[in-house]
OpenMM code with the backbone's topology and positions (N, CA, C; nanometers):
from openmm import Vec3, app, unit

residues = "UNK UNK UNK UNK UNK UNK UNK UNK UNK UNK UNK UNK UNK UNK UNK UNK UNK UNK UNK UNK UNK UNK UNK UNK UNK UNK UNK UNK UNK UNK UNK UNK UNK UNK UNK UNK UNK UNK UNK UNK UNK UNK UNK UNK UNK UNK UNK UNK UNK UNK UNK UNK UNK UNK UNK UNK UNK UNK UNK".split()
positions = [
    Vec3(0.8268, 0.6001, -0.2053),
    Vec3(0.7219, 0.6147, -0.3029),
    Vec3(0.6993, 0.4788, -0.3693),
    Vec3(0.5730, 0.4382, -0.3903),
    Vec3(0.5504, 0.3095, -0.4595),
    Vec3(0.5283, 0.3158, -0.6091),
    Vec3(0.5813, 0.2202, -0.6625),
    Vec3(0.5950, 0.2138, -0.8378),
    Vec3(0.4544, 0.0934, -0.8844),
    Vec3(0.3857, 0.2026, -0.9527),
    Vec3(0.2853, 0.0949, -1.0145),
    Vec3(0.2797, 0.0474, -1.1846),
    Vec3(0.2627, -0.0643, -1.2653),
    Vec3(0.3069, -0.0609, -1.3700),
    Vec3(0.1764, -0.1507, -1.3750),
    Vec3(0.1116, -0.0675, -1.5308),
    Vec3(0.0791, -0.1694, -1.6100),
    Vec3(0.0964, -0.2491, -1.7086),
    Vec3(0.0974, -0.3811, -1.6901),
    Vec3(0.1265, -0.4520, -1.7320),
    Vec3(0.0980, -0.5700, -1.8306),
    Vec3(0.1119, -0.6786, -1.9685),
    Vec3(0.0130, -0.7037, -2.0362),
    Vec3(-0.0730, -0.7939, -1.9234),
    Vec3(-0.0191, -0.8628, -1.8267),
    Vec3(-0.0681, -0.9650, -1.7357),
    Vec3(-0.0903, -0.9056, -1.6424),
    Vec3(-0.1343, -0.7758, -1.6343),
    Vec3(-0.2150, -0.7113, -1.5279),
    Vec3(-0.1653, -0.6201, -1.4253),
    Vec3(-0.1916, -0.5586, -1.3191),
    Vec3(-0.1585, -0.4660, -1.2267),
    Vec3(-0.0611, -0.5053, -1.1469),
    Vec3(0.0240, -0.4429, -1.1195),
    Vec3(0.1330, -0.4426, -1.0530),
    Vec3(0.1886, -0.3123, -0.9387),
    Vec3(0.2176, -0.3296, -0.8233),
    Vec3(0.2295, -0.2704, -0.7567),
    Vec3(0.3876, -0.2568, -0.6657),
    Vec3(0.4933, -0.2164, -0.6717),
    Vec3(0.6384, -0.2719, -0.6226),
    Vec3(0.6432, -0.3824, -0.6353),
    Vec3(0.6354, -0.4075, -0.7670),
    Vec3(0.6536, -0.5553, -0.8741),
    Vec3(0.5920, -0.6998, -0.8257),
    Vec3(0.4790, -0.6604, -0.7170),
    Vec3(0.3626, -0.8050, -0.7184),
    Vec3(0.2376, -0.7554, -0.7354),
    Vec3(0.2063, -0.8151, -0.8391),
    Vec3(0.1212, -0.8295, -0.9029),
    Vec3(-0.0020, -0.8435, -0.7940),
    Vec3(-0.1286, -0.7787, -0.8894),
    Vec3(-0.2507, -0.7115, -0.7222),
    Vec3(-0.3622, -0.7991, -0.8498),
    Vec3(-0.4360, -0.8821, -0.7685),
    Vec3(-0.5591, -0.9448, -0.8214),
    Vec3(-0.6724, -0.9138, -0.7448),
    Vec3(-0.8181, -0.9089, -0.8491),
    Vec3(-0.9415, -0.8586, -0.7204),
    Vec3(-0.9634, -0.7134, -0.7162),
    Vec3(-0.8948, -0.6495, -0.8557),
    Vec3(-0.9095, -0.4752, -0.8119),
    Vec3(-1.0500, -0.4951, -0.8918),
    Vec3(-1.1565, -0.4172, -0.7677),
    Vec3(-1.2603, -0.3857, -0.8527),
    Vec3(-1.3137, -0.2475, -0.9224),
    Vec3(-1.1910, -0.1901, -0.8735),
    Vec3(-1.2068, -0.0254, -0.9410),
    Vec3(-1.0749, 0.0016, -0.9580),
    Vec3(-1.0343, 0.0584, -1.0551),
    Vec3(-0.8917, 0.1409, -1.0631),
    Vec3(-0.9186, 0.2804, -1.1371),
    Vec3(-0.8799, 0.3963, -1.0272),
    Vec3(-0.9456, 0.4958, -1.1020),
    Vec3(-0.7787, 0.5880, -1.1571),
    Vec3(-0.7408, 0.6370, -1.2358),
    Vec3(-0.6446, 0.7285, -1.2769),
    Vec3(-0.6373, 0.7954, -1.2646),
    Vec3(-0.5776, 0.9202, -1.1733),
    Vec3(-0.5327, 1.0670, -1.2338),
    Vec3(-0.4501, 1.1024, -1.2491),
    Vec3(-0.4128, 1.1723, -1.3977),
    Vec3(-0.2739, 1.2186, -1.3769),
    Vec3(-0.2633, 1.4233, -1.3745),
    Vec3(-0.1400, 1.4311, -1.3886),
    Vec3(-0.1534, 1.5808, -1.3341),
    Vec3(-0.0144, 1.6769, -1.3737),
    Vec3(0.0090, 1.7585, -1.3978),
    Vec3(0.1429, 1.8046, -1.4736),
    Vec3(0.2412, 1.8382, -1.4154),
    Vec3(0.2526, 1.7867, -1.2625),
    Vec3(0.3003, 1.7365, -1.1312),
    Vec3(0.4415, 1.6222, -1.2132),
    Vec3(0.4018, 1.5646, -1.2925),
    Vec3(0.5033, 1.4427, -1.3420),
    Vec3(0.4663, 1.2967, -1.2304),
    Vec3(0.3643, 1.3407, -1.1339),
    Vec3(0.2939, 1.2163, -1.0555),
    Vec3(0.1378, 1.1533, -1.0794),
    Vec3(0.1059, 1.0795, -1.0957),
    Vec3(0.0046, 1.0105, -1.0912),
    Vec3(-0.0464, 0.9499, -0.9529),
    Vec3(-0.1734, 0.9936, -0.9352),
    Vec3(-0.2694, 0.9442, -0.8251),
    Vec3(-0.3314, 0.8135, -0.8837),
    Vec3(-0.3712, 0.7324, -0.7530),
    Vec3(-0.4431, 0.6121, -0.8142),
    Vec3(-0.5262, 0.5781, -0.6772),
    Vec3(-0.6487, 0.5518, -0.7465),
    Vec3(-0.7457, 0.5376, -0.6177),
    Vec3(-0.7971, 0.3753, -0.6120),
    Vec3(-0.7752, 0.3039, -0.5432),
    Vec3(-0.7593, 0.1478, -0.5986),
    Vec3(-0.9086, 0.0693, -0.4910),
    Vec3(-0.9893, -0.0092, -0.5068),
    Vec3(-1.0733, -0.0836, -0.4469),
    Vec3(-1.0386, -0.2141, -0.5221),
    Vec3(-1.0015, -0.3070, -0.3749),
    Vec3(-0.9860, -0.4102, -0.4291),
    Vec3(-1.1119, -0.4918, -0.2992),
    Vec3(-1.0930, -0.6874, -0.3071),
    Vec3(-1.1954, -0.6860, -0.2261),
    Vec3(-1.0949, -0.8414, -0.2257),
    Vec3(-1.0848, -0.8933, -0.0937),
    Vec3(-1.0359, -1.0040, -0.0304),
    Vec3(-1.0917, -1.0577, 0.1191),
    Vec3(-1.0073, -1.1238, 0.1275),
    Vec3(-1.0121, -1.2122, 0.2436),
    Vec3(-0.9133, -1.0807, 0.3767),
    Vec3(-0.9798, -1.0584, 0.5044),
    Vec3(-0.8625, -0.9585, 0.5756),
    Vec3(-0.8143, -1.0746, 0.6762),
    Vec3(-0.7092, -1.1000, 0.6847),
    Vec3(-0.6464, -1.2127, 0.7796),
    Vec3(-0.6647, -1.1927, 0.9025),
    Vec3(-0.7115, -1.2398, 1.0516),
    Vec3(-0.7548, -1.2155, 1.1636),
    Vec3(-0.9118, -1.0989, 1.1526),
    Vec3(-0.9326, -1.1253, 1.0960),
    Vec3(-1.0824, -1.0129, 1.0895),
    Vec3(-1.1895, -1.1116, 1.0023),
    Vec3(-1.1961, -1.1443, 0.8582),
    Vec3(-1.2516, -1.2380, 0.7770),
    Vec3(-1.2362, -1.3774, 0.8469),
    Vec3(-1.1476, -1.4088, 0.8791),
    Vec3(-1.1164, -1.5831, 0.9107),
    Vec3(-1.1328, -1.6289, 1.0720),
    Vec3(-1.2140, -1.5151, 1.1231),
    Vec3(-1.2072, -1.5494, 1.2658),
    Vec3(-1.3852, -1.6021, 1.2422),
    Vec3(-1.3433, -1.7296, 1.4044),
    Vec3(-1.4776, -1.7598, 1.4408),
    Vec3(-1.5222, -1.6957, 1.5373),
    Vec3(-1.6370, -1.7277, 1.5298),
    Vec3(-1.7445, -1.6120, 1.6761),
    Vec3(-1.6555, -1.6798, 1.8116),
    Vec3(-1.5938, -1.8096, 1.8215),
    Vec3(-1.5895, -1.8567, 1.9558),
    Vec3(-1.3940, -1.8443, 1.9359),
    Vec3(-1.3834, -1.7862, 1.8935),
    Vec3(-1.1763, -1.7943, 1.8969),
    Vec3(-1.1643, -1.6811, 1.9445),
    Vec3(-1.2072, -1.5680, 1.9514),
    Vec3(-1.2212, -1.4414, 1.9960),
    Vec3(-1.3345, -1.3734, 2.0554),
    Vec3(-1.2367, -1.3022, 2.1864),
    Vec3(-1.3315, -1.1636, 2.2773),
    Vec3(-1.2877, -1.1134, 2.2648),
    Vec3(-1.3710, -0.9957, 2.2774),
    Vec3(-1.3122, -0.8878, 2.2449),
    Vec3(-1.3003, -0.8090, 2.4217),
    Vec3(-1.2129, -0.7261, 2.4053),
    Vec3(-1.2070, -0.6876, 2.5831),
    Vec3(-1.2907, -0.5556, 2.5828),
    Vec3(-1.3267, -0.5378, 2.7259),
    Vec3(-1.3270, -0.3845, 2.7229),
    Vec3(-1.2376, -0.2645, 2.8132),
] * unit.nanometer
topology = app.Topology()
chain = topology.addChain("A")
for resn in residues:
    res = topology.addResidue(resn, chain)
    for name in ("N", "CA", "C"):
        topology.addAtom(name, app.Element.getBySymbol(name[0]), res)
């Protein structure tokens, strides 16, 4: 299970810190668990940083 904390310096997620959330939505529930629905927005490593000519794709 992952531990999320807020924090005064911001969101935290199994204690590193998450920058770029552009939505954080809350629910809690009498479960003693909390849901969290998170949109964040970055760079995706091999998908964002590829050029048209470094990759084919097969079929």
């Amino acid at each position: 299970m992952n531990i999320f904390e807020l924090k005064d310096d911001g969101f935290y997620i199994n204690g590193t810190r998450v920058d770029a959330i552009k939505k954080l939505v809350i629910s809690s529930d009498v479960d003693a668990l909390t849901e969290l629905t998170i949109t964040c927005y970055g760079k995706l490593h091999n998908l964002d940083d590829l050029k048209p000519t470094e990759h084919k794709f097969q079929r």
